[in-house]
NUZAZA-952697 format. One record per residue (C-alpha): x, y, z. Coordinates in steps of 0.25 Angstrom, whole numbers, plus 2048, in hexadecimal, padded with zeros to 3 digits. Example, Ala and Ser with C-alpha at 12.3 -4.5 7.8 and 13.67 -1.06 7.14 Angstrom:
<kelos>
+-----+-----+-----+
!   u !   v !   w !
+-----+-----+-----+
! 831 ! 7EE ! 81F !
! 837 ! 7FC ! 81D !
+-----+-----+-----+
</kelos>
This chain:
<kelos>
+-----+-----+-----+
!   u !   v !   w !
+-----+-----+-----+
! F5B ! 624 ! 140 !
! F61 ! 61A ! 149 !
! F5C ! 60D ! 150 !
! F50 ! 60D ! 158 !
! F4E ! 605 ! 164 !
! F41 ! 5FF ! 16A !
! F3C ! 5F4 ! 172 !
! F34 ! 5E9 ! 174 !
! F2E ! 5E0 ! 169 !
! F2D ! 5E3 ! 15B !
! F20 ! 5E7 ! 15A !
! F1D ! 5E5 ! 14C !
! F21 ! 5D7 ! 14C !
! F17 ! 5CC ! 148 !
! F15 ! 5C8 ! 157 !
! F1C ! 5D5 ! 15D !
! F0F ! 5DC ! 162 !
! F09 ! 5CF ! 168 !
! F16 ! 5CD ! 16F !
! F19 ! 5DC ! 174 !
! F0B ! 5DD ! 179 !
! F0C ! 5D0 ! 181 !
! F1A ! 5D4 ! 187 !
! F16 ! 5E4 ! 18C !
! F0B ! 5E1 ! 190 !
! F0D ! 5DF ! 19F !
! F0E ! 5EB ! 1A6 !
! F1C ! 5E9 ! 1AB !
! F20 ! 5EB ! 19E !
! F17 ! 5F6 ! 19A !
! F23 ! 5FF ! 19A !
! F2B ! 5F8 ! 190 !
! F1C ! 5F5 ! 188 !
! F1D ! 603 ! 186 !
! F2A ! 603 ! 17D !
! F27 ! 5F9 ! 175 !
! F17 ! 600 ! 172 !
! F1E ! 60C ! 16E !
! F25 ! 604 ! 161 !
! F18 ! 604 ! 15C !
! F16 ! 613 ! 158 !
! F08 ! 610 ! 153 !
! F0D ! 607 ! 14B !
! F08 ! 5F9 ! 150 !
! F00 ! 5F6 ! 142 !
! F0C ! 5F5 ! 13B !
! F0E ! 5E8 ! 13E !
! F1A ! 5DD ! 13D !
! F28 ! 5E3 ! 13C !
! F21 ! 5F2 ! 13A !
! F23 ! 5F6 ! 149 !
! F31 ! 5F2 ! 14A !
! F32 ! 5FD ! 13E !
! F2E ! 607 ! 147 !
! F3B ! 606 ! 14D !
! F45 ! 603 ! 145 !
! F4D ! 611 ! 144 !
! F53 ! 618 ! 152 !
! F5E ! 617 ! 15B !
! F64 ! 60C ! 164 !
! F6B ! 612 ! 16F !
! F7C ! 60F ! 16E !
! F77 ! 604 ! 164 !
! F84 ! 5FC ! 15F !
! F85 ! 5FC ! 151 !
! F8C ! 5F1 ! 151 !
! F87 ! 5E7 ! 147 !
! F87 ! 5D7 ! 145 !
! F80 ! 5CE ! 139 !
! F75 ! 5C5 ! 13A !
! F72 ! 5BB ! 132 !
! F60 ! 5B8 ! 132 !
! F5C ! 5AC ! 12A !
! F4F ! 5AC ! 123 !
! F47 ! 59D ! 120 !
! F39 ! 598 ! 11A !
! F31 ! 58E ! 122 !
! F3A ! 583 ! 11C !
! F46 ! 58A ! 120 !
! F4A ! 58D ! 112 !
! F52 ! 59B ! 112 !
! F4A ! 5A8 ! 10E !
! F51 ! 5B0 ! 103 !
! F4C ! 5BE ! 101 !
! F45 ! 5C2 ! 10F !
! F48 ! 5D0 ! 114 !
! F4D ! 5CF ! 125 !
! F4C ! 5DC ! 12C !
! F53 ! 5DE ! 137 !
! F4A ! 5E6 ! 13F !
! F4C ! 5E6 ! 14E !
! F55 ! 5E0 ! 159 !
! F54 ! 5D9 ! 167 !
! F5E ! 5D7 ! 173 !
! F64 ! 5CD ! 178 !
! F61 ! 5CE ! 188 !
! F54 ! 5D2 ! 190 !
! F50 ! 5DD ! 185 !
! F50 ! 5D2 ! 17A !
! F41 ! 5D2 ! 179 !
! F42 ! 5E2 ! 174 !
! F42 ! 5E5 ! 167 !
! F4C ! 5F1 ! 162 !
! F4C ! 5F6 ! 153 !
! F58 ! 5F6 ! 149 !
! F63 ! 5FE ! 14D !
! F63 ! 606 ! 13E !
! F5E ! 603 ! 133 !
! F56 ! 5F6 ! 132 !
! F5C ! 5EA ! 12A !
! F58 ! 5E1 ! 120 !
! F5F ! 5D7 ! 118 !
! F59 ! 5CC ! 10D !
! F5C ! 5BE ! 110 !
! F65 ! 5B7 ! 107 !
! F64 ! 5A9 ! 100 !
! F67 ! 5A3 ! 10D !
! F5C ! 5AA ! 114 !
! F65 ! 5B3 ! 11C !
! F65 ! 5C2 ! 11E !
! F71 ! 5C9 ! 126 !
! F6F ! 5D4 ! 12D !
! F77 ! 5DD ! 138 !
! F72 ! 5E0 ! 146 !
! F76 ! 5E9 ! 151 !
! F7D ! 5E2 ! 15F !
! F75 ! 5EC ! 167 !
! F66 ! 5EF ! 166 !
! F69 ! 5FA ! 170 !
! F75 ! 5FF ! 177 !
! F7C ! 5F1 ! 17D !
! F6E ! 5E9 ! 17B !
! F74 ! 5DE ! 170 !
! F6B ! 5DA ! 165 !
! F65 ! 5CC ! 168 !
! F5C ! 5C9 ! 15C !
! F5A ! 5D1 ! 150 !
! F4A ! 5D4 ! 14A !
! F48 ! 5D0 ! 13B !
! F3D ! 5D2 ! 132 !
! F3D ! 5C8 ! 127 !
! F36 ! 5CB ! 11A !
! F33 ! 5C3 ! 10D !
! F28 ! 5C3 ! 103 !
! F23 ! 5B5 ! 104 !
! F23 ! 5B3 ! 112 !
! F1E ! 5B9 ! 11F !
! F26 ! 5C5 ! 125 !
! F2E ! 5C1 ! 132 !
! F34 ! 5C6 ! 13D !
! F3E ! 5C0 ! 147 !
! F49 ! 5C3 ! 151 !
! F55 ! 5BF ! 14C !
! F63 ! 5BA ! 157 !
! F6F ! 5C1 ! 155 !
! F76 ! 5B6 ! 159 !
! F71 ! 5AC ! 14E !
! F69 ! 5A3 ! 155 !
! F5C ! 5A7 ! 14F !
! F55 ! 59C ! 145 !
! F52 ! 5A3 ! 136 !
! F45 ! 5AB ! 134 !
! F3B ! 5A3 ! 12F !
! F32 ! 5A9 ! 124 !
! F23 ! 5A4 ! 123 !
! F1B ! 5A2 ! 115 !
! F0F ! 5AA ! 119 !
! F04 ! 5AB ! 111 !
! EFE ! 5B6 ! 107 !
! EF3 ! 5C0 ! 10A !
! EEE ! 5C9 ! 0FF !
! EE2 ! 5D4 ! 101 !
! ED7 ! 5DA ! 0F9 !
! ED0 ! 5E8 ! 0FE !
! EC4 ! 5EA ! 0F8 !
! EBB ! 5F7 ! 0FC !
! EAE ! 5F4 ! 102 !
! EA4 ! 5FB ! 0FC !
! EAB ! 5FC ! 0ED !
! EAF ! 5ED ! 0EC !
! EBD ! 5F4 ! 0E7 !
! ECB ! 5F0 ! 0EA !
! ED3 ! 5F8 ! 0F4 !
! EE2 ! 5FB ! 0EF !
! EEB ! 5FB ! 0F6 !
! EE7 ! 5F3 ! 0FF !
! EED ! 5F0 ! 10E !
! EEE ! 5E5 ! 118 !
! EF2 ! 5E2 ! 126 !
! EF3 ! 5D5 ! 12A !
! EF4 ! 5D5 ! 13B !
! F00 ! 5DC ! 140 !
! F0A ! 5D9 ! 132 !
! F09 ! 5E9 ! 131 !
! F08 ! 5F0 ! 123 !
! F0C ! 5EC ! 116 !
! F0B ! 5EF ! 108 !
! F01 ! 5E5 ! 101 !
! F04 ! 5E3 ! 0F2 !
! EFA ! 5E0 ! 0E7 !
! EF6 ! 5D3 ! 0E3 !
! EF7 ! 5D2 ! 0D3 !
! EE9 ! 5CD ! 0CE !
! EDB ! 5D0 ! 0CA !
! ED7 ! 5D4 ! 0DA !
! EDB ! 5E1 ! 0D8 !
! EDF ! 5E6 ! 0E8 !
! EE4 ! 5D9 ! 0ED !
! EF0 ! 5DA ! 0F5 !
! EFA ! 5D1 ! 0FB !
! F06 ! 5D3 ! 106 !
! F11 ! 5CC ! 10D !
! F0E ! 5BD ! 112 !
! F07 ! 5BB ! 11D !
! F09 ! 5B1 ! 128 !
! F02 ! 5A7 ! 12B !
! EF7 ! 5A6 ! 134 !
! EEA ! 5B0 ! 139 !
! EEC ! 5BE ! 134 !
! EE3 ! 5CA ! 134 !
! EE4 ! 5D2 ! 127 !
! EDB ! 5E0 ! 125 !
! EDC ! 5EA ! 118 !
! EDE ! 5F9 ! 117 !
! EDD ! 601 ! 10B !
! EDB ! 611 ! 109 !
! ED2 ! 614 ! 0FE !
! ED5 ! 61F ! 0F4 !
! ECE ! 62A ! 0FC !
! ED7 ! 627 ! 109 !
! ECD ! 620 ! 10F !
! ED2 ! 611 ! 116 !
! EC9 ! 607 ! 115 !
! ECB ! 5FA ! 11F !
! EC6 ! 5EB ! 11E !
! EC4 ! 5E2 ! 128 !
! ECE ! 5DB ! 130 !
! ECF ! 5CA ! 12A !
! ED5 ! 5BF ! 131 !
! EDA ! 5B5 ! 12A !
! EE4 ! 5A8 ! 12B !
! EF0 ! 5AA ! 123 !
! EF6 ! 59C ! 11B !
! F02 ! 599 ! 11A !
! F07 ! 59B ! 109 !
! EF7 ! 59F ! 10A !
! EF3 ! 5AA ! 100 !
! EE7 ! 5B2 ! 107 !
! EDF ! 5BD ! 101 !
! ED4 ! 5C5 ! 108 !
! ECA ! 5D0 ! 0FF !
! EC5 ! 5D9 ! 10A !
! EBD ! 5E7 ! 109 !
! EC1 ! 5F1 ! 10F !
! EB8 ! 5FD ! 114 !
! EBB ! 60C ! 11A !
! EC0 ! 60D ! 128 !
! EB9 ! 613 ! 135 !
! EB8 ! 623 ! 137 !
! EBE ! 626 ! 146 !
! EBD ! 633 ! 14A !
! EC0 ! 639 ! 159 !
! EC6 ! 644 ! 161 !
! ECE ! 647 ! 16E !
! EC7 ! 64B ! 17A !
! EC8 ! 65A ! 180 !
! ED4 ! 656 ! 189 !
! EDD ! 65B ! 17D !
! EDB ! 66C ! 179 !
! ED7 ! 66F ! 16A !
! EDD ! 672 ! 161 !
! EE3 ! 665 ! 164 !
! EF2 ! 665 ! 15C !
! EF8 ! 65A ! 155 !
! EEE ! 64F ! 157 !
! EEF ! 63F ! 154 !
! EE5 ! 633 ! 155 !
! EE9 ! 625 ! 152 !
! EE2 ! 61A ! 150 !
! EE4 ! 60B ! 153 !
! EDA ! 601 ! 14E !
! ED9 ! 5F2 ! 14F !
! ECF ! 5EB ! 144 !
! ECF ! 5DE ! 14C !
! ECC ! 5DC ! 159 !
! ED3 ! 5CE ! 15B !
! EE0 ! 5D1 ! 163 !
! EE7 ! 5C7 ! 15A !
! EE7 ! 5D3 ! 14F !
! EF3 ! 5DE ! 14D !
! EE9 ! 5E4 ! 143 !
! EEA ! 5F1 ! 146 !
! EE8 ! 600 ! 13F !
! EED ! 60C ! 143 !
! EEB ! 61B ! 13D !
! EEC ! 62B ! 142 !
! EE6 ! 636 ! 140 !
! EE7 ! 645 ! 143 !
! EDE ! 64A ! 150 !
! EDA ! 65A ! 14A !
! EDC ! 666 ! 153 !
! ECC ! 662 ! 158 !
! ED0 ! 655 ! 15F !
! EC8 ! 64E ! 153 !
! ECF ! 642 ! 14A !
! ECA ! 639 ! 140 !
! ECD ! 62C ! 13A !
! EC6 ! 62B ! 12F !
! EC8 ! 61A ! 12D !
! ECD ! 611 ! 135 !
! ECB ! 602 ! 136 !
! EBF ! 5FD ! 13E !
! EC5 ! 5F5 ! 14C !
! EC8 ! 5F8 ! 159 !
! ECF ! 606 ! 15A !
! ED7 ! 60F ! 163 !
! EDB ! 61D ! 161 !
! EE4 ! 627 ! 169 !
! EE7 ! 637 ! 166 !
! EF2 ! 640 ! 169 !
! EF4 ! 64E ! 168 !
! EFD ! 65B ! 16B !
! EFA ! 659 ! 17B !
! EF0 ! 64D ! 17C !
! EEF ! 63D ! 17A !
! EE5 ! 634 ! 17B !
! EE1 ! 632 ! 18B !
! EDD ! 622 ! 18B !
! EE1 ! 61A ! 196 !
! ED8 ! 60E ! 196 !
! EE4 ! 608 ! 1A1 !
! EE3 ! 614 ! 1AA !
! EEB ! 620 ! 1A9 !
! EF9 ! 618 ! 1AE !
! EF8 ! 611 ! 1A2 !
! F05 ! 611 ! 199 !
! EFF ! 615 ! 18D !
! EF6 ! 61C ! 186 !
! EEB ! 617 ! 182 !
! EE2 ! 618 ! 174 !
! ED4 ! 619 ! 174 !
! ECB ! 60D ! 170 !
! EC1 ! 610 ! 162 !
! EB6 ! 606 ! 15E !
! EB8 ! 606 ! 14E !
! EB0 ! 5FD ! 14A !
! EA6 ! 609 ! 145 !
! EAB ! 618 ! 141 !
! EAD ! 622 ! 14F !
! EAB ! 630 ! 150 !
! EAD ! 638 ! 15E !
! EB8 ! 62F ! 163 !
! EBF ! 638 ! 16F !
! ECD ! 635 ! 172 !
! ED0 ! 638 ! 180 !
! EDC ! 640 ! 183 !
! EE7 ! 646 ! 18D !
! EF1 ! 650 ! 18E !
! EFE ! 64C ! 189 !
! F0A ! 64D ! 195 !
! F18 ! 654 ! 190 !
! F27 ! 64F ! 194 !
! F33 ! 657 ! 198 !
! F3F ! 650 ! 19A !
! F4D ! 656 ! 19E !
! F58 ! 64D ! 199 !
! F65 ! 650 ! 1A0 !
! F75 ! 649 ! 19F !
! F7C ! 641 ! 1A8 !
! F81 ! 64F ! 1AD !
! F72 ! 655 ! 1AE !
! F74 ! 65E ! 1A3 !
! F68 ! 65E ! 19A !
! F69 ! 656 ! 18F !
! F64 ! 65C ! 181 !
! F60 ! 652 ! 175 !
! F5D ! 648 ! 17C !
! F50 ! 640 ! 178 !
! F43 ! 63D ! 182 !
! F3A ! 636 ! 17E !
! F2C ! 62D ! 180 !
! F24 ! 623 ! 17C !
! F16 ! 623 ! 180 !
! F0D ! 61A ! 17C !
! EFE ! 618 ! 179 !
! EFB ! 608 ! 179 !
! EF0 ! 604 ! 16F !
! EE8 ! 5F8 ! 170 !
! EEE ! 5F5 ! 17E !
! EF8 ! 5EE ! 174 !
! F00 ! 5F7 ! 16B !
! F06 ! 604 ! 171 !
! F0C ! 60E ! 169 !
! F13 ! 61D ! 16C !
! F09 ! 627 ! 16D !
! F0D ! 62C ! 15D !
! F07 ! 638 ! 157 !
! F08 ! 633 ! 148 !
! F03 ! 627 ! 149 !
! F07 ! 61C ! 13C !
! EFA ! 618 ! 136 !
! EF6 ! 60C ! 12F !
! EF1 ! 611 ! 123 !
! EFF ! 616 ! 121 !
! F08 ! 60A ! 121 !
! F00 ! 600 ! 119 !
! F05 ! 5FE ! 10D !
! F13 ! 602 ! 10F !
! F20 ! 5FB ! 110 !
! F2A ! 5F8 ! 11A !
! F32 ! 605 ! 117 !
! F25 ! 60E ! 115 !
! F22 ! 60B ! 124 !
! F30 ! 60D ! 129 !
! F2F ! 61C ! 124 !
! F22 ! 61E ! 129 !
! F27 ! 61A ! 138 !
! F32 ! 622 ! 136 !
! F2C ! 62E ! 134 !
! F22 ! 629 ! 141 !
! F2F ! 628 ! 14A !
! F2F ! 634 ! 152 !
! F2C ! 634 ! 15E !
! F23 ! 640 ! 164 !
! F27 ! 63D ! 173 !
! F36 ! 640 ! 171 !
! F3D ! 64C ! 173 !
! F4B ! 651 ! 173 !
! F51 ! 659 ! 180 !
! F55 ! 667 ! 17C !
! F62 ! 66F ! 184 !
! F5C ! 66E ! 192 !
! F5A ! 65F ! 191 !
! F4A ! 660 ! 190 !
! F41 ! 657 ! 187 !
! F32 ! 65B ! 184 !
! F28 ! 650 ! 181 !
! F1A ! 654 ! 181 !
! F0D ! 64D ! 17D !
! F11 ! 63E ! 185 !
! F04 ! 637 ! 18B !
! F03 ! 638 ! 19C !
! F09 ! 62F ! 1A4 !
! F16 ! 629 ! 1A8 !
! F1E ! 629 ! 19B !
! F2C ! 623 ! 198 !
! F38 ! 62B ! 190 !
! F46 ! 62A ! 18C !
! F52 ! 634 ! 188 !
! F5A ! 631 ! 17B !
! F68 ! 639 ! 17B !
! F74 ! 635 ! 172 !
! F7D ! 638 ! 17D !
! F75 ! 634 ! 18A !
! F6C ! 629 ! 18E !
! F60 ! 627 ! 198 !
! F67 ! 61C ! 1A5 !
! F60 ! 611 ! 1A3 !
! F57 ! 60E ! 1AD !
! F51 ! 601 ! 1AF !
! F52 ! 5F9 ! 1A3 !
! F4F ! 607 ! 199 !
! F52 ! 615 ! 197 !
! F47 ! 61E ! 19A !
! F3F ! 628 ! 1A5 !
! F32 ! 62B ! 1A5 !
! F28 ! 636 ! 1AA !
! F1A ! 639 ! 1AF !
! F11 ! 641 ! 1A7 !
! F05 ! 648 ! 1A8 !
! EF9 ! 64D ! 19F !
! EFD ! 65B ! 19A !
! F0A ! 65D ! 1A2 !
! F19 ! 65C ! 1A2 !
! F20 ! 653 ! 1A8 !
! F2F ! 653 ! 1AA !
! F3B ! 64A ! 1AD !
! F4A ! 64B ! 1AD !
! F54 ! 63F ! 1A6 !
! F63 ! 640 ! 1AA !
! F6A ! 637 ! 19F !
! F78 ! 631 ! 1A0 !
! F84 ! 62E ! 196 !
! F7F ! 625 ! 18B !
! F86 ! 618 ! 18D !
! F86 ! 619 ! 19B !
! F7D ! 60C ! 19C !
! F79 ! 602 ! 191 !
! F6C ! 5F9 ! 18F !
! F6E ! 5EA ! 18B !
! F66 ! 5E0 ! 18C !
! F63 ! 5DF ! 199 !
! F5C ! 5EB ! 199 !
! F50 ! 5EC ! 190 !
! F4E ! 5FB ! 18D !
! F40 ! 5FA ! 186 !
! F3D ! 60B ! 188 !
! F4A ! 60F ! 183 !
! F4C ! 607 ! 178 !
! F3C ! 60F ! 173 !
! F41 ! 61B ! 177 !
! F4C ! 61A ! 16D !
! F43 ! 617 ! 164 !
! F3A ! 624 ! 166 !
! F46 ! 62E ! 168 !
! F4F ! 628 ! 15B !
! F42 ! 629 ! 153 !
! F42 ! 637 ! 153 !
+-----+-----+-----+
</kelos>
């Protein structure tokens, strides 16, 4: 696979959501809010430096492979080099009016140890994306005893050295509720710091666990565990103060999860084909909190799903299907997304009814510079389904759950999103230059064309069209491409949409 490109913040950084939120959220931005939610791909729970996983493999359009070293310093608090921390090389910035966008690796992501000196060298692109120079380079600093960090680092040398912090210690205990009995293994999420794998504590506690350092400061820290019979069992959400060079342990039980079960409403014919539900819960209601769980099950051929246990909090859930999605629009039917619908969990719900519409279908004629059709070419979208009026994702039909990426490492979860890359709104033109997309959301949705030889004009400050669509009908629009090269983004020209678009389409 080749690079991918995509925009806006790193979502998965330590302060990344806060900051995305804040910046697109007025609605003179809601266009380019859009591209950056689609990042998320159901992912939001993964936490610090796990979004920008998501995209680190597509293509960067004419992307030079010209490449140049830099040289990142690594330091304690005191300033005393750190020998041994892993720097990953993870995403790039501009260096004009885009430089707030964030664009992935152009290959294969770097790392490098630092040496006795503290130093690590890598070697970064000049482009990020056809004649867009690289400004700042986006590291990920690892070391066992200190917090994880992540920085933008200059090209041009002028950046001060990455500063590690001693954080503090934090080991678990999971005990069963009603048997008194230790749960192994054990899990913990600690706010938005995503999954990691939790090792055993040596010592007569049988099931204690501890992870990485913890900065310091207030922290929310809640356990999972899957019992022998399948069965996950959930304790409450803790808050606590972390110290630094502190060593703190917690001994909490943990008890079954909530039952949700629900249907679609009639809109939607049965047998109902290839059906999905997905679930979002929040355990905390502070908006201070990124706790956060997702999970998705199968809707059968009756309209009915089940989850059999999920965390008690404050829920949303959405369903798609061969033909339908959910039909919420608490903002009105102009709203941009799609939206989920609201569940009390804080007991067990049956008879939940997902309200639902009629998919809309796409037909887009791509034809050359001469208006000769154009086959190969890729069309694709990106719609979106916003959940929490905070997070937005593209509406996925498999889902990543939580359950799945606890307890794996850094390479475990990069598999697992690669085999979620696809993208279901894309097709590819045949010989009379026609791309079929079916099962989009209604409404006025946005698209690109992807061609080795031809390129979308630029229009604006991106490549993109867009199209009207209506609830159970084909809608259809004509793209005329020209010569790729003929025109060229830099920095002047932020080009949010297709830099996402080259995600979806290199994905495949």
């Amino acid at each position: 696979m080749k690079p991918i490109t995509v925009s806006g913040e790193c979502l998965g950084s330590e302060t990344g959501w806060r900051a995305a939120f804040e910046r697109f959220r007025k609605p003179a931005r809601r266009v380019l809010w859009r591209a950056i939610a689609a990042l998320t791909v159901s992912a939001a729970l993964f936490g610090t430096g796990r979004l920008c996983e998501a995209a680190e493999k597509s293509a960067a359009v004419t992307a030079s492979p010209e490449l140049s070293p830099l040289d990142i310093a690594v330091v304690d608090e005191s300033g005393a080099p750190v020998e041994g921390a892993e720097v990953e090389a993870n995403g790039l910035r501009t260096t004009g009016a885009d430089s707030g966008s964030w664009y992935s690796w152009q290959g294969e992501a770097q790392k490098a140890p630092t040496d006795v000196r503290g130093v690590a060298r890598i070697q970064y692109p000049k482009y990020v994306l056809e004649r867009m120079e690289t400004g700042k380079v986006d590291v990920l600093v690892s070391h066992g005893q200190f917090v994880q960090s992540r920085q933008d680092v200059s090209v041009d040398g002028s950046s001060k050295p990455v500063v590690l912090l001693r954080g503090a210690t934090v080991r678990v205990f999971g005990y069963v509720e009603k048997e008194g009995q230790p749960a192994w293994p054990i899990h913990a999420l600690i706010d938005d710091r995503g999954p990691q794998v939790w090792v055993p504590v040596g010592g007569p506690r049988q099931g204690l666990a501890s992870g990485r350092p913890v900065q310091p400061g207030p922290h929310f820290l809640w356990l999972v565990h899957r019992s022998p019979e399948g069965t996950l069992l959930f304790s409450e959400a803790l808050g606590f103060t972390a110290e630094r060079d502190g060593v703190h342990e917690f001994s909490l039980p943990l008890a079954p999860g909530m039952r949700l079960e629900g249907r679609l409403d009639d809109t939607i014919a049965r047998p109902v084909k290839n059906g999905r539900a997905e679930l979002w819960v929040h355990p905390l209601q502070q908006d201070s909190s990124e706790l956060r769980w997702t999970a998705g099950t199968t809707v059968n051929e009756e309209g009915v799903f089940v989850f059999e246990s999920v965390p008690k909090g404050s829920a949303e859930v959405a369903a798609w299907c061969d033909g339908g999605l959910t039909d919420h629009h608490p903002e009105g039917p102009a709203s941009y997304s799609v939206f989920p619908l609201p569940v009390d969990l804080s007991a067990s719900q049956s008879g939940i009814v997902i309200p639902m519409t009629r998919t809309a279908r796409a037909e887009v004629s791509v034809e050359g510079p001469d208006g000769k059709p154009v086959d190969g070419a890729t069309v694709g979208f990106w719609p979106n389904i916003q959940w929490f009026r905070r997070f937005a994702t593209i509406v996925v039909p498999s889902p990543m759950d939580s359950m799945e990426m606890l307890g794996t490492d850094d390479a475990a979860r990069k598999e697992a999103w690669a085999s979620r890359r696809s993208n279901p709104f894309s097709a590819v033109t045949d010989a009379a230059g026609r791309a079929v997309i079916p099962g989009l959301p209604p409404g006025h949705e946005q698209f690109a064309v992807n061609h080795d030889a031809f390129e979308m004009p630029i229009g604006g400050t991106s490549r993109h069209g867009s199209i009207d669509l209506k609830p159970g009908e084909t809608a259809t629009v004509t793209v005329r491409l020209q010569p790729k090269g003929t025109q060229f983004l830099t920095e002047s020209s932020p080009t949010s949409l297709w830099k996402m678009f080259d995600w979806l389409t290199r994905a495949l």
